[in-house]
Backbone as CSV, one residue per row, in Angstrom:
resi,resn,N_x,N_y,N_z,CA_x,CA_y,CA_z,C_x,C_y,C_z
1,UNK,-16.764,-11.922,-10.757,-16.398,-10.606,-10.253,-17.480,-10.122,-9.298
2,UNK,-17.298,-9.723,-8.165,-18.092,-9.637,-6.994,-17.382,-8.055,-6.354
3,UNK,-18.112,-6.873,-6.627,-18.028,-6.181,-5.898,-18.589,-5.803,-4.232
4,UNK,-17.375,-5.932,-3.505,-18.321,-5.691,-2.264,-18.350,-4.183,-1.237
5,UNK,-19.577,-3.919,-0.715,-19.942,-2.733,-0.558,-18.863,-2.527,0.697
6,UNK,-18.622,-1.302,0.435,-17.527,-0.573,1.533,-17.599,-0.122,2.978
7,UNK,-16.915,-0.955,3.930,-17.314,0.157,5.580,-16.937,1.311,5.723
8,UNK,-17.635,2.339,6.106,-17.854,3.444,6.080,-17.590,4.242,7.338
9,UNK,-16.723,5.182,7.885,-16.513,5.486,9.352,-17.765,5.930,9.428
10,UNK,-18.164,6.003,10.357,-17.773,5.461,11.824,-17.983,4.660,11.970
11,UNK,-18.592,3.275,11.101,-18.902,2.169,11.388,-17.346,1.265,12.403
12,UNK,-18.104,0.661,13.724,-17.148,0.188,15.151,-16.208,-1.034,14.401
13,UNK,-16.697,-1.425,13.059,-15.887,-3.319,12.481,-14.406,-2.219,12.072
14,UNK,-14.354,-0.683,11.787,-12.973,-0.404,11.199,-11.966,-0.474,12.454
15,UNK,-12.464,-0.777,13.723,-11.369,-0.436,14.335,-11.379,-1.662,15.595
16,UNK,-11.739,-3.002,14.853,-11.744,-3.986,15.441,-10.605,-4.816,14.584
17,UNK,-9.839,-5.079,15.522,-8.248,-6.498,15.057,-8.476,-7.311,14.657
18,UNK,-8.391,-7.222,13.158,-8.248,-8.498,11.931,-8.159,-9.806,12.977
19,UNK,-8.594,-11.401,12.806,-8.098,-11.988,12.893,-7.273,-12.934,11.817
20,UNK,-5.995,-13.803,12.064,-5.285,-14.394,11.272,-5.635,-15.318,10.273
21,UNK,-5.381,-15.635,9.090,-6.189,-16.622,7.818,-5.320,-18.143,9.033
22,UNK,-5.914,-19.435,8.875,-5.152,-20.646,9.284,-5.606,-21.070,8.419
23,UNK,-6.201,-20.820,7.215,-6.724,-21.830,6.207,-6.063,-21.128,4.715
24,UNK,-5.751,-21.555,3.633,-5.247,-21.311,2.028,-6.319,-21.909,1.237
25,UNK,-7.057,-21.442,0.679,-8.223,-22.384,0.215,-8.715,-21.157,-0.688
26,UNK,-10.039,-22.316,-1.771,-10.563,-21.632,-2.779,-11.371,-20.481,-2.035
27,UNK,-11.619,-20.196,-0.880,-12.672,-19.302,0.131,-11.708,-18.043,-0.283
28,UNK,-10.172,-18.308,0.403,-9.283,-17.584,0.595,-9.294,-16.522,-0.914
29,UNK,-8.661,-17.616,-2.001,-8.738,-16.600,-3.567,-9.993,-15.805,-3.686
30,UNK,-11.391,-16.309,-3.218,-12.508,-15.646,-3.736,-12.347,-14.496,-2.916
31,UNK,-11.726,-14.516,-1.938,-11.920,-13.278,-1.289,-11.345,-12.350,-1.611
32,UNK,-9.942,-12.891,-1.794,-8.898,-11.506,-2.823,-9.434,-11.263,-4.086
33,UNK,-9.894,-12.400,-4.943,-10.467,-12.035,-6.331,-11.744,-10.448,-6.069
34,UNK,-12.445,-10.475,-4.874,-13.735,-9.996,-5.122,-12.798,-8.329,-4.082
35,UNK,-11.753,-8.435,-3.641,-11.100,-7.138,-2.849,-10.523,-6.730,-3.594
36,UNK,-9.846,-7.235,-4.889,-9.205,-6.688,-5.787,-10.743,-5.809,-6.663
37,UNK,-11.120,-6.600,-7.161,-12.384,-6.158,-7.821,-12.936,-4.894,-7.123
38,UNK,-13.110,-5.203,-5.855,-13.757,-3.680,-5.112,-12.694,-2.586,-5.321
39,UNK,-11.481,-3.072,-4.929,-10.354,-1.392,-4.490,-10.889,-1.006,-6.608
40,UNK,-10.256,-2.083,-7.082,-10.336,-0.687,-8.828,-11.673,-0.496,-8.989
41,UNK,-12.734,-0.633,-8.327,-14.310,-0.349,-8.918,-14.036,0.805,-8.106
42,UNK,-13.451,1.049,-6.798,-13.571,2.550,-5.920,-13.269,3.741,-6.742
43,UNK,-12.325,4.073,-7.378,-11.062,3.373,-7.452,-10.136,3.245,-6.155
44,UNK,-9.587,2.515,-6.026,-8.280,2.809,-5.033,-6.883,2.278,-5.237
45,UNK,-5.970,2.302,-3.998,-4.888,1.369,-4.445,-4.527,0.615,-3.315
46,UNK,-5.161,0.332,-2.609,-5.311,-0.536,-1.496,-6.460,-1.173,-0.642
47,UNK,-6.903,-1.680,-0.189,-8.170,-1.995,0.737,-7.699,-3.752,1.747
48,UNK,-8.110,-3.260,3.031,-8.041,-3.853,3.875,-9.550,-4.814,3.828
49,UNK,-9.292,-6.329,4.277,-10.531,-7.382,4.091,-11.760,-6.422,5.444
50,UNK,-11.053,-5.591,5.948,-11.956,-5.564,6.996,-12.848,-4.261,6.404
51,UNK,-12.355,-3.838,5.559,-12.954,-2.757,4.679,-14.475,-3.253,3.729
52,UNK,-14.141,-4.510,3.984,-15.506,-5.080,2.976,-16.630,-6.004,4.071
53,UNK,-15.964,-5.709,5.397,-16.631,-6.206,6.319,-16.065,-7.822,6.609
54,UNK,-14.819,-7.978,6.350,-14.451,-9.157,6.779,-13.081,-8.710,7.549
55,UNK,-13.502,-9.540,8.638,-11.973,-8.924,10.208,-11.487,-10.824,9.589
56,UNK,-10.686,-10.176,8.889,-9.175,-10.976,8.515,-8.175,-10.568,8.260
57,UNK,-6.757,-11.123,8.394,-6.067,-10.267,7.948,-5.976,-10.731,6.574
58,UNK,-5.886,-9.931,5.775,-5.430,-9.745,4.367,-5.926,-8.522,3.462
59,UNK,-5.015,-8.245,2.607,-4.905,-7.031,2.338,-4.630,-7.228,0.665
60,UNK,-5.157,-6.198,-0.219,-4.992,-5.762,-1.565,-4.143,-4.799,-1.679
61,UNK,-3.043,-4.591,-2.634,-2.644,-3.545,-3.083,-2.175,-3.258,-4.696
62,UNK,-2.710,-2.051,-5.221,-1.816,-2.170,-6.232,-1.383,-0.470,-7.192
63,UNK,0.126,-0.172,-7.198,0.198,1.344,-6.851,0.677,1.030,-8.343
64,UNK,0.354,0.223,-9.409,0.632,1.255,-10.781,0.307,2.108,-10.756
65,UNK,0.521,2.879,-11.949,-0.007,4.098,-12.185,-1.206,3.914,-13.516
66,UNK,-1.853,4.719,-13.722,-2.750,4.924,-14.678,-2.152,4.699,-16.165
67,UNK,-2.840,3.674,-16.605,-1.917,3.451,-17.889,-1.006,2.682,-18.267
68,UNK,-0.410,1.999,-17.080,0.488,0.766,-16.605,-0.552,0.032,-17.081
69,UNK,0.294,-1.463,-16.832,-0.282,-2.639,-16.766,-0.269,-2.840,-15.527
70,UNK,-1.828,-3.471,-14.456,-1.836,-3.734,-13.461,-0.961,-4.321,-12.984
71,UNK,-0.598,-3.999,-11.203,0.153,-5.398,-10.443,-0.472,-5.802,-9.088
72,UNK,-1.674,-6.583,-9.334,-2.140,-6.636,-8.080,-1.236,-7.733,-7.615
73,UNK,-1.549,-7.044,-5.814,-0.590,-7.726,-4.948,-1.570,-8.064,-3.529
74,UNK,-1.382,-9.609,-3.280,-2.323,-9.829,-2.340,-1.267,-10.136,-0.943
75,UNK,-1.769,-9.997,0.383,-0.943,-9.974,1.364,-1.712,-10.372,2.134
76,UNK,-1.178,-11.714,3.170,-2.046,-12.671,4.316,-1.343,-12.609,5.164
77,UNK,-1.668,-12.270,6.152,-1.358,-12.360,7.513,-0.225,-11.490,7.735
78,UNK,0.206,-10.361,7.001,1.247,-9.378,7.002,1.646,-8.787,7.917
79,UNK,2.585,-9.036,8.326,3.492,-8.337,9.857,4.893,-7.223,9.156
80,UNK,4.636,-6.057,9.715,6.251,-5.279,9.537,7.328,-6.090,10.318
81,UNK,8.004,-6.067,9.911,9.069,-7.181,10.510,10.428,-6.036,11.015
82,UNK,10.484,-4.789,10.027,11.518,-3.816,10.002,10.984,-2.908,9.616
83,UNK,11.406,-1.290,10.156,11.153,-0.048,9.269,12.566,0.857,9.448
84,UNK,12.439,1.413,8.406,13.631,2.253,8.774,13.646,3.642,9.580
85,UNK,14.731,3.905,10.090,14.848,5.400,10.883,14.157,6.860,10.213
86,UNK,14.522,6.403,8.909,14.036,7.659,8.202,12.361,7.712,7.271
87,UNK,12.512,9.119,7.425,10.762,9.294,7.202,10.534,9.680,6.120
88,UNK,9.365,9.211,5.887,8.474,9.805,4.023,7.307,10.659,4.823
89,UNK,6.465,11.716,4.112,5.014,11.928,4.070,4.542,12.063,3.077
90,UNK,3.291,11.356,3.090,2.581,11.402,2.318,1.034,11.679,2.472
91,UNK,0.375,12.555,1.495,-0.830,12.692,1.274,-1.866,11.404,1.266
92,UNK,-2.532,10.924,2.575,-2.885,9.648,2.505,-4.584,9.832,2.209
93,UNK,-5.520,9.207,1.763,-6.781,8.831,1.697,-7.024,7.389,1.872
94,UNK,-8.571,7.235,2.118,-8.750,5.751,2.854,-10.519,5.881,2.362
95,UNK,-10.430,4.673,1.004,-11.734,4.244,0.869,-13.477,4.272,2.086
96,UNK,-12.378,4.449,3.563,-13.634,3.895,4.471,-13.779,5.500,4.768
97,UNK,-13.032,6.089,4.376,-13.514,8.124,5.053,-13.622,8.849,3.324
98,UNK,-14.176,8.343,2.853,-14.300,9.139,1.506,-14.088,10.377,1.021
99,UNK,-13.193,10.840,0.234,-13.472,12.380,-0.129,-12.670,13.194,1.532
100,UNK,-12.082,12.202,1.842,-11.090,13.075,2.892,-9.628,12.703,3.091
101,UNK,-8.536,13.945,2.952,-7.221,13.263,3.024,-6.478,14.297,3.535
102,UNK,-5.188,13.726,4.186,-4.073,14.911,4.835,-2.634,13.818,4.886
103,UNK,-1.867,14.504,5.465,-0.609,14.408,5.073,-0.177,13.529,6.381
104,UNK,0.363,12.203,6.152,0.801,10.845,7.184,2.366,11.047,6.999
105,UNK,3.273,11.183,8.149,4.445,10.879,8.414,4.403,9.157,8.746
106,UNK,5.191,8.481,7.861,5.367,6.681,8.513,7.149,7.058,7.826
107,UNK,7.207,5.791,8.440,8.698,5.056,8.113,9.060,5.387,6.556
108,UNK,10.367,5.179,5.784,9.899,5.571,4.540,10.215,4.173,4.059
109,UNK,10.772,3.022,4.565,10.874,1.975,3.839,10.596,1.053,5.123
110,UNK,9.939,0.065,4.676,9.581,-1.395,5.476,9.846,-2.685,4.912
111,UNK,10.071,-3.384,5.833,10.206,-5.190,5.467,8.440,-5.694,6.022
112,UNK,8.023,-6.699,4.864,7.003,-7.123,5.655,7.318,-8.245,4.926
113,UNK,6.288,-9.498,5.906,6.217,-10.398,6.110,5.039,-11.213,5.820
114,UNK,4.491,-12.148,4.952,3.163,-12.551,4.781,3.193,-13.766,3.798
115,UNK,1.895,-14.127,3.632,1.385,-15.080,3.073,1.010,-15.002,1.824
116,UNK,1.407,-15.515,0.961,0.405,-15.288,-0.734,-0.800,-16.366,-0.776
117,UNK,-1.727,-16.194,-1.767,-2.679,-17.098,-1.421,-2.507,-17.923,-1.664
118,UNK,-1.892,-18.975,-2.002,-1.067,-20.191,-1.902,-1.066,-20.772,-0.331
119,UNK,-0.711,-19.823,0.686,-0.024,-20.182,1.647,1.264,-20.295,1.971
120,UNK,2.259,-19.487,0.521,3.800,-19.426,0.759,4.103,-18.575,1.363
121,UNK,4.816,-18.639,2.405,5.640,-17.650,2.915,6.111,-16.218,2.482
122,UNK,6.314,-15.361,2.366,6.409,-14.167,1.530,7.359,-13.560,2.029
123,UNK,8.393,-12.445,1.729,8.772,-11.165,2.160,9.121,-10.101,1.209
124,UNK,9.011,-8.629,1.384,9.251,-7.822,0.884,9.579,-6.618,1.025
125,UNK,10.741,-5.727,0.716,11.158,-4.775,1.457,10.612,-3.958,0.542
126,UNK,10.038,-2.765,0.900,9.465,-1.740,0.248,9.172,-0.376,0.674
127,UNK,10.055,0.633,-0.307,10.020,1.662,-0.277,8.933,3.231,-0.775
128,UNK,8.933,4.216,-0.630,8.013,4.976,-1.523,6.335,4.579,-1.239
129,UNK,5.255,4.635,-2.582,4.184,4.761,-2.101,3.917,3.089,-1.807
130,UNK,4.400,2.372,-1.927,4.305,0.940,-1.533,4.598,0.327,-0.092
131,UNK,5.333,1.258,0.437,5.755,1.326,2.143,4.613,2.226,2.706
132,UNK,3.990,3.282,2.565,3.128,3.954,2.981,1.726,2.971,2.802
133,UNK,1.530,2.788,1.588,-0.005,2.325,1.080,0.176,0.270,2.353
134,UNK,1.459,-0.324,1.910,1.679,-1.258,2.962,1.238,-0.764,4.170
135,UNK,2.208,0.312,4.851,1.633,0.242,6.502,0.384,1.235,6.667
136,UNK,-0.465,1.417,5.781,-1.897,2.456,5.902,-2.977,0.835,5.853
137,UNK,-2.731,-0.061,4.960,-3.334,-1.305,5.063,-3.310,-2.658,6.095
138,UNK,-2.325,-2.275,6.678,-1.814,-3.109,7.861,-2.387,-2.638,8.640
139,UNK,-2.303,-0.781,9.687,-2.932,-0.839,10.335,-4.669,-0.594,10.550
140,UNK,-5.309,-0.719,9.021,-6.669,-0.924,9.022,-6.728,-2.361,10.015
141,UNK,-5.645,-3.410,9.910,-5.961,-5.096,10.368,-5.629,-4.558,11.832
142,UNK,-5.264,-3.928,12.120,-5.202,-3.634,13.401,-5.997,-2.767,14.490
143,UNK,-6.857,-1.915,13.491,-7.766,-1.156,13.815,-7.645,0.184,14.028
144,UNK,-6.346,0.388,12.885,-6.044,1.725,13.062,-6.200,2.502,11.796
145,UNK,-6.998,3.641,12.034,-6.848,4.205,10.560,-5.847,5.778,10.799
146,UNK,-6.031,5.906,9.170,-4.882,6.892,9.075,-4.879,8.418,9.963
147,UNK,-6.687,8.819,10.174,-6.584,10.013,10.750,-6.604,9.866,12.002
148,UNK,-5.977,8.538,12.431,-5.117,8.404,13.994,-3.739,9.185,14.039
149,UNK,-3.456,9.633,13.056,-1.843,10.082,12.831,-2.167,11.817,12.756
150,UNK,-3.518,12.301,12.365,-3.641,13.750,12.888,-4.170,14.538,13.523
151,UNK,-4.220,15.450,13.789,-4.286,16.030,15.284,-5.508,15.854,15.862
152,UNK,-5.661,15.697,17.216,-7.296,15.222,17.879,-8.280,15.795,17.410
153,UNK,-7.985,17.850,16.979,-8.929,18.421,16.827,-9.633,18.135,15.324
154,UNK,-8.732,17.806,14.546,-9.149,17.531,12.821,-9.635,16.112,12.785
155,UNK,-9.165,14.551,13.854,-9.700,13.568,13.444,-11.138,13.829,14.453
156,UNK,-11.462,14.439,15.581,-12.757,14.634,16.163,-13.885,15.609,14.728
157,UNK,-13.054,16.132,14.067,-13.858,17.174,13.135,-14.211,16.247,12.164
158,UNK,-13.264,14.721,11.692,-13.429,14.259,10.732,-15.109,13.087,11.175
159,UNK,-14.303,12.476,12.014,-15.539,11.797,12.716,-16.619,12.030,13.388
160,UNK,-16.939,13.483,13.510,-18.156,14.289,13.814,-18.926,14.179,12.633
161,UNK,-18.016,14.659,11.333,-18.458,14.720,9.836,-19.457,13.740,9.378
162,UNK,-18.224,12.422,9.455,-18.639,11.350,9.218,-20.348,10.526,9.819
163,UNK,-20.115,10.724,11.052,-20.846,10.179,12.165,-22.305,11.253,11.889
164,UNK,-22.254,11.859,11.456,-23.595,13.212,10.785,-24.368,12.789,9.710
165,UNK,-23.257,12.343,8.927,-23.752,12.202,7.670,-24.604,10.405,7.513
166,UNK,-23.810,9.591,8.649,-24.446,8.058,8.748,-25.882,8.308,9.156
167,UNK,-26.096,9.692,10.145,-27.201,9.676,10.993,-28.175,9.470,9.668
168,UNK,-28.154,11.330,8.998,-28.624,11.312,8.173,-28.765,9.692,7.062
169,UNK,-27.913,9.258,6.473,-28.416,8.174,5.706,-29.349,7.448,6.208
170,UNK,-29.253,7.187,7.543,-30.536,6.170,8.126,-31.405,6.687,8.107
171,UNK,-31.771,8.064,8.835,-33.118,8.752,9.348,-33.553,9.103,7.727
């Protein structure tokens, strides 16, 4: 079990494009074993590889609820393939902006497309917080985070915040 330490905005690796896994290998599991391990040590219910400082695509998720029996779910090389016309919002947060969250309009159901660590082929259509927490983790691999979705003046306020508080940690 390998917890690994978290990127932090404003750090420049959150908003650099995953590249694709071409390999299925014991590298591959250790990496989901030790991303799973990080999102429930946060806690969270998702985390992007690029969140632990690795630009790959692959992604953790897992939206039991408290008290469930876990379902972690690992996702390689994940593409939306479909979304639907109609919309969900949801109250989103993101391990890499800590202690900050607001309300994301996305699709309310998606098809995606990916790899298990095996290297099998995958698909899955998914609705509710599993379509949201899906495309909030996808576009971390793309280099997009969530307070791209609100207004210039609140994500400049968020990343002023952020970008203050890094100073401080160094100095």
């Amino acid at each position: 079990m390998t917890i690994k330490p978290l990127i932090i905005l404003p750090d420049p690796l959150l908003r650099v494009v995953s590249k694709p896994f071409e390999r299925f290998d014991a590298e591959t599991k250790r990496l989901a074993s030790d991303m799973l391990d990080t999102m429930y040590d946060a806690p969270g219910i998702g985390l992007a590889a690029v969140q632990v400082g690795v630009d790959r695509r692959m992604l953790v998720i897992d939206v039991s609820r408290e008290g469930e029996e876990k379902t972690p779910l690992v996702f390689i090389n994940p593409e939306v393939v479909a979304s639907s016309d109609e919309r969900s919002v949801y109250e989103e947060g993101c391990l890499s902006i800590p202690d900050y969250y607001a309300e994301v309009e996305r699709p309310a159901e998606v098809t995606v497309e990916y790899f298990d660590v095996d290297g099998v082929k995958q698909t899955v259509k998914a609705d509710g917080l599993l379509a949201t927490c899906l495309q909030h983790e996808i576009d971390h691999l793309n280099g997009v985070l969530f307070i791209d979705y609100i207004s210039r003046l609140k994500r400049e306020m968020v990343i002023k915040k952020f970008t203050k508080a890094a100073k401080t940690k160094v100095g």
